[in-house]
C-alpha angles and dihedrals in degrees: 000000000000110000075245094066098043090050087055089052101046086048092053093054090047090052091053100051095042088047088052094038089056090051098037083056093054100047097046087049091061089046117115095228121049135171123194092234091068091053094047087055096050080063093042091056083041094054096035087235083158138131117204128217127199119200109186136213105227120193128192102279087063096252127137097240096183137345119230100212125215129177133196129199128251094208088160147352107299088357114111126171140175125207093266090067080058097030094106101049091052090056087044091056092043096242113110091129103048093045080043084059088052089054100047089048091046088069096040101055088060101035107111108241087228121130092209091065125087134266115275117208113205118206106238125185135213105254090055086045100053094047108080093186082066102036093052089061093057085046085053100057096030093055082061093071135085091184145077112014103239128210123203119211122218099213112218117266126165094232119102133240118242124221092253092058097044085059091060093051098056085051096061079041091062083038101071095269120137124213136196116180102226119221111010104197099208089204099046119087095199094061088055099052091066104050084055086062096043097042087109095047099048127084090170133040115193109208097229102247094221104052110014106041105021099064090035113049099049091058125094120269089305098067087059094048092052085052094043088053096047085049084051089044096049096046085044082053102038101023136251101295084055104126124219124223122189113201127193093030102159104185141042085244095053096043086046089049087051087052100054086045085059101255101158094213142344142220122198121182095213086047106048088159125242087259119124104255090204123113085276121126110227107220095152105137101208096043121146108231088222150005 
């Protein structure tokens, strides 16, 4: 792709998230209830006082397969916060989706436009996701790239999808757009209600490392065997081509014993492997897969 055409591009992210800062500020200014942090993070996305994080997804060959990308904000000198510090006052004030858009233009606006890097997944929440007026406008921009491939990640949420949503789903879908469901809980019915209603949206499925691989991995053969079965369940459900993500996986035997069962990658939050989790795509042969 010609330098034009990525400086189109770049252009083209910076507009949209200038465009959704400006109308998330003003939004949140005619809100009833109002903290100075989030102020102060409005001027620190202004300003892109930022540091960015990138968790991969690691399969058995070694290789990054995708980077969950994270970001936390520099409001001031030594003070460092994610969403979820603000993450009160925005439900308060009703605009989770329209702070979630930020967010996802936000990473946009800095993602190089380049096919040899890796594929980026991009957390997503229900209330974006279930506004189509939004989530055109990330289509839109999205439909503008030829690099990296880019996942978005249904965070869990106890609500549940209608069928007119779901519909609108299926259509960005068919539109190019790509979607994991984050957290699956394998003793909760509800998660997996809602997996029933998203089986034909999700090309990825991520194990919660909490409830559905912790008190699961460290057991005798039988801890395996209930994960092995939710992994059956879940491609019975989603179909064959379903990937499975582990999260929270701590050591090179657990992650080995997650391959053999048929997880697809894994991300662990102690191993977070000696790779590199920049954009770059790992495609070192004789790369340990930790350290």
């Amino acid at each position: 792709m010609s330098a034009h055409k990525n400086l189109q591009l770049h252009e083209a992210g910076e507009s949209a998230l200038q465009e959704s800062l400006s109308a998330f500020h003003k939004l949140y200014m005619a809100a009833d209830k109002q903290e100075k942090s989030v102020h102060e993070i409005i001027q620190a996305i202004t300003e892109k006082r930022i540091i960015y994080l990138a968790e991969p997804w690691i399969n058995s060959e070694s290789n990054t397969v995708a980077n969950e990308l994270l970001f936390r904000y520099r409001y001031a000198p030594g003070q460092i916060c994610s969403f979820g510090d603000i993450c009160k006052t925005i439900i308060n004030a009703d605009l989770t989706a329209e702070f979630d858009l930020v967010n996802v233009f936000n990473i946009l606006s800095w993602m190089p436009n380049d096919q040899n890097n890796v594929t980026a997944s991009i957390n997503i929440g229900h209330d974006l996701l279930t506004k189509p007026y939004l989530m055109d406008k990330i289509l839109n921009v999205v439909s503008t790239r030829s690099g990296p491939s880019i996942i978005f990640e249904i965070l869990e949420d106890d609500r549940q999808f209608t069928n007119d949503e779901i519909e609108y789903l299926k259509t960005l879908k068919d539109k190019g757009m790509t979607f994991a469901l984050d957290d699956l809980r394998i003793n909760y019915p509800s998660d997996w209600q809602r997996l029933e209603s998203l089986k034909d949206i999700v090309s990825y499925v991520k194990l919660d490392g909490e409830a559905s691989i912790r008190p699961y991995i460290n057991q005798d053969s039988d801890g395996l065997l209930e994960i092995e079965e939710n992994i059956r369940k879940i491609k019975t459900l989603c179909g064959a081509d379903c990937k499975i993500i582990a999260e929270w996986v701590q050591t090179p035997e657990e992650a080995e014993k997650l391959f053999e069962i048929g997880v697809h990658a894994i991300q662990g939050h102690d191993i977070i492997m000696h790779q590199s989790t920049s954009q770059k795509t790992n495609t070192q042969q004789n790369q340990k897969r930790f350290k």
